[in-house]
C-alpha positions as CSV (number, residue, x, y, z in Angstrom):
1,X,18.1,-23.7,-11.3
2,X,17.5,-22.1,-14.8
3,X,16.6,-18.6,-14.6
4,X,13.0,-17.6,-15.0
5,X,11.8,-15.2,-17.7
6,X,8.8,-13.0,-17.8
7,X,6.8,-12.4,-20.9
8,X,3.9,-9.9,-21.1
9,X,1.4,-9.9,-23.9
10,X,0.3,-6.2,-24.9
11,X,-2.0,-5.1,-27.7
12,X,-5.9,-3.7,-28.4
13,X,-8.4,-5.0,-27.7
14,X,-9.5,-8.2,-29.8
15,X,-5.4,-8.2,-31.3
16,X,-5.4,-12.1,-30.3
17,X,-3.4,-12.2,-27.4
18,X,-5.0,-15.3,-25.6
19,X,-4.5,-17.2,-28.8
20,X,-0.6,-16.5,-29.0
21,X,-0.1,-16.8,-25.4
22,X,-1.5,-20.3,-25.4
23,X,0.6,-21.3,-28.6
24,X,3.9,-19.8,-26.8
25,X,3.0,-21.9,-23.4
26,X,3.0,-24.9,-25.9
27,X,5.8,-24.0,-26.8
28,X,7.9,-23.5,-23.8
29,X,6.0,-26.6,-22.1
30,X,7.7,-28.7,-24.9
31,X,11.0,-27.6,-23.9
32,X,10.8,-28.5,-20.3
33,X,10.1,-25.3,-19.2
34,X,7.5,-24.8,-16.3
35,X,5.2,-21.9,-17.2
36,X,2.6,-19.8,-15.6
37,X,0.1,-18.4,-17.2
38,X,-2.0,-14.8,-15.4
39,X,-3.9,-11.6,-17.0
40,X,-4.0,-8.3,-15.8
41,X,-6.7,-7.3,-14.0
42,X,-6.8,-10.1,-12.6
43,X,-5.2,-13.5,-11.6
44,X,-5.7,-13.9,-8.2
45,X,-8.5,-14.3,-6.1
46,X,-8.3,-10.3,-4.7
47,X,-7.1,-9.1,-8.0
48,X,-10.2,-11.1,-9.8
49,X,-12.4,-9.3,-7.3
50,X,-10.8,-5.7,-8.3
51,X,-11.4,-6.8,-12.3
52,X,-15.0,-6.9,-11.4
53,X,-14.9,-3.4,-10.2
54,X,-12.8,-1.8,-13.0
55,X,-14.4,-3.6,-16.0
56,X,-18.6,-4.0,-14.7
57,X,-20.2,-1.6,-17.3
58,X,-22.4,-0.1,-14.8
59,X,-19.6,2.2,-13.4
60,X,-19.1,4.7,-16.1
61,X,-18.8,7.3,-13.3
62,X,-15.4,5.7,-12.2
63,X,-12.6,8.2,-12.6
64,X,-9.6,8.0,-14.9
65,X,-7.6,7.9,-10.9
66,X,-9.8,5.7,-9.7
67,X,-9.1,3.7,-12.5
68,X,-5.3,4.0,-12.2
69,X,-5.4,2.7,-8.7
70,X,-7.8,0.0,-9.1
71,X,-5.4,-1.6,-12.0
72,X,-2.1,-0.9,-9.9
73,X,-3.9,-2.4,-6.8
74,X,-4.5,-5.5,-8.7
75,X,-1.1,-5.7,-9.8
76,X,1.0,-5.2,-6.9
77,X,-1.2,-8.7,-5.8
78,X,-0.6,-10.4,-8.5
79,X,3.1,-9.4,-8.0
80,X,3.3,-10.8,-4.8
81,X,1.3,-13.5,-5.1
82,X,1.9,-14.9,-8.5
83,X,4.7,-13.5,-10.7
84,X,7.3,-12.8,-8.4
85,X,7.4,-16.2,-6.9
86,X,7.4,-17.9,-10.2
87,X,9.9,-16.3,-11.6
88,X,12.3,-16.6,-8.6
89,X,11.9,-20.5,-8.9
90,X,12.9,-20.5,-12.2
91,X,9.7,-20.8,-14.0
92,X,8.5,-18.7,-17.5
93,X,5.5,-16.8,-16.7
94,X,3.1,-15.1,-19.4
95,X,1.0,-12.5,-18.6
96,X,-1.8,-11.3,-20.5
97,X,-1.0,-7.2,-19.9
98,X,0.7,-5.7,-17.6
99,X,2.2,-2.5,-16.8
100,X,2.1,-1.2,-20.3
101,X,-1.5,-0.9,-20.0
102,X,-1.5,0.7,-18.0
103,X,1.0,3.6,-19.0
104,X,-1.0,3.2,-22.2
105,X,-5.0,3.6,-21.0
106,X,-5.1,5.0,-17.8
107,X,-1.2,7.5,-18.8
108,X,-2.1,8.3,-22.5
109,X,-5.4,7.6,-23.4
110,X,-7.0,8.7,-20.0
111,X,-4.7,11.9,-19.9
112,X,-3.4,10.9,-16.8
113,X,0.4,11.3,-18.0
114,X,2.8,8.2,-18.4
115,X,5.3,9.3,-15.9
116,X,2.7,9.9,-13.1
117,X,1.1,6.4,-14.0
118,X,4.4,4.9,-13.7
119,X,5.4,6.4,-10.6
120,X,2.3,4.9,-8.7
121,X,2.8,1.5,-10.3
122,X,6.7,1.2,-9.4
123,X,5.6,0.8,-5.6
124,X,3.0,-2.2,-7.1
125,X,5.8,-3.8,-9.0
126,X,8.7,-4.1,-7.0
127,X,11.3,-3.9,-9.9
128,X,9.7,-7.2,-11.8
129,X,9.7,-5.4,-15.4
130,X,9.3,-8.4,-18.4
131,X,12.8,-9.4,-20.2
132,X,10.5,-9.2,-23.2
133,X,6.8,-7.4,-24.3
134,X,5.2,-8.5,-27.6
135,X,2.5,-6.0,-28.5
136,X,0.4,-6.9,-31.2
137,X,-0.3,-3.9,-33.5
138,X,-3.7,-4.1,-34.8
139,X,-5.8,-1.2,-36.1
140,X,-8.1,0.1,-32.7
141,X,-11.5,-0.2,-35.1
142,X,-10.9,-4.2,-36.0
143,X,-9.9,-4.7,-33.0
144,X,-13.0,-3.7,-31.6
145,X,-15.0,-5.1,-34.4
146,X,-13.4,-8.5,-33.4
147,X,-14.4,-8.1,-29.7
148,X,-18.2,-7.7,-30.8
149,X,-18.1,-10.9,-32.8
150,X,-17.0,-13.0,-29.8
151,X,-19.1,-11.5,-26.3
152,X,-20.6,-8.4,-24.8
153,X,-18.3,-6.5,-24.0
154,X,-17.0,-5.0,-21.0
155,X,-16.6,-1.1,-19.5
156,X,-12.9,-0.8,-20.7
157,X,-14.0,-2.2,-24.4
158,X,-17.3,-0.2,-24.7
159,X,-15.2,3.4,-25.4
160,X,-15.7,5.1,-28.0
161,X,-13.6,4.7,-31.2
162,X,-11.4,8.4,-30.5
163,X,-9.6,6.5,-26.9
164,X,-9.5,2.9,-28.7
165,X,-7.3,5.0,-31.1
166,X,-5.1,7.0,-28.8
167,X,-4.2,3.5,-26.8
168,X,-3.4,2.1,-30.3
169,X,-1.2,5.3,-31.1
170,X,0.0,4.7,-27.2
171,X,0.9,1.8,-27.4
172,X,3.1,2.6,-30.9
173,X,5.1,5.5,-29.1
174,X,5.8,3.0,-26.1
175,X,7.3,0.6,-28.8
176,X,9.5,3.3,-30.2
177,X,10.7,4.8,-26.8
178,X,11.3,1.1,-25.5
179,X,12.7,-1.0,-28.6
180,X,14.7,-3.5,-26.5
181,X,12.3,-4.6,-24.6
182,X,8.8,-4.4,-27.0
183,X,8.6,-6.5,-29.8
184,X,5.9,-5.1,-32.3
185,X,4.0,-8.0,-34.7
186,X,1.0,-6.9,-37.2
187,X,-1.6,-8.7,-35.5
188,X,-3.4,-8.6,-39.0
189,X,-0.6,-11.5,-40.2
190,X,-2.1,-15.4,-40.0
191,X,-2.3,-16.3,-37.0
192,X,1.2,-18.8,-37.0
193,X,3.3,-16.3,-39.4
194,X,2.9,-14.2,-35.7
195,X,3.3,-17.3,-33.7
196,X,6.8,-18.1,-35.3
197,X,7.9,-14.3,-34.8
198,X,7.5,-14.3,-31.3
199,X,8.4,-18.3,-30.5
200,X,11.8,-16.8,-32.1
201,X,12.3,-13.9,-30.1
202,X,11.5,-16.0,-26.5
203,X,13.8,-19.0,-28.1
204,X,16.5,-16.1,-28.8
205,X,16.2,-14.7,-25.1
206,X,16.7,-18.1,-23.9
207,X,19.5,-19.1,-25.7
208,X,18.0,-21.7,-28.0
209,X,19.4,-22.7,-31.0
């Protein structure tokens, strides 16, 4: 059985994620490899039902804990029920974000504190940490310019400009204090220039020539 890898897609909102992560499935689907695709909150039916909570607009009273609970919550379900079997048999999974985000929204721009955020997610992830993060670094105003051009937007999205910039700063310092792992591409680049970047870092990973 080939070893499984796990690949998280990080970045502000409206940075394009979906759009690489269905361009890297292509990818990896031509190669043989079986891959699973999730997003964070979410990607099960319980974890679904706890996105609902965290991102309904209508609960601006929710507290930054709160918060932090509700996203680890989701995730230690979609550890158990998704990622950590797929990876185990072997198969690539993708997730649209994952615990970065939330050392990032809830640890940084929340105030909450990174290592506090992490200690409560480390019981929710039971040591499945991606062999590879691609954040894609996009300045926090486009980004959310780019989210009001495609829907209404949601709780998380509808903050004001000063936290869409401290989780773009976040995520930045992450990057630095975790090169190995975080690979950052300018999500302002065309659309395949970033495709190719990160196609070559997965291919590297893998051992493709």
């Amino acid at each position: 059985m080939s070893k499984g890898i796990f690949i998280t897609m990080e970045g502000a909102d409206g940075s394009g994620k979906s759009t690489q992560i269905e361009l890297l499935r292509e990818h990896l689907e031509s190669t043989g490899r079986d891959v699973i695709i999730t997003r964070e909150p979410g990607g099960t039916e319980i974890s679904e039902a706890i996105r609902g909570i965290i991102l309904n607009k209508d609960y601006t009273e929710m507290s930054p804990v709160t918060e932090m609970l509700l996203y680890a919550s989701a995730r230690a379900q979609l550890i158990s029920d998704v990622i950590a079997p797929a990876i185990d048999a072997g198969k690539a999974v993708i997730s649209d974000r994952f615990i970065d985000s939330s050392l990032v929204y809830q640890g940084m721009a929340r105030g909450l504190g990174v290592d506090k955020v992490y200690q409560i997610n480390e019981q929710a992830i039971q040591g499945y940490m991606p062999d590879v993060t691609f954040l894609l670094d996009l300045d926090a105003d486009e980004g959310i310019r780019r989210k009001k051009g495609q829907k209404e937007l949601d709780r998380m999205e509808l903050e004001g400009s000063d936290f869409h910039r401290k989780v773009a700063e976040g995520y930045r310092g992450l990057a630095v204090k975790f090169p190995d792992r975080i690979t950052v591409v300018n999500a302002a680049l065309p659309i395949d220039d970033i495709s190719r970047r990160i196609i070559g870092r997965v291919d590297e990973l893998l051992g493709v020539k």
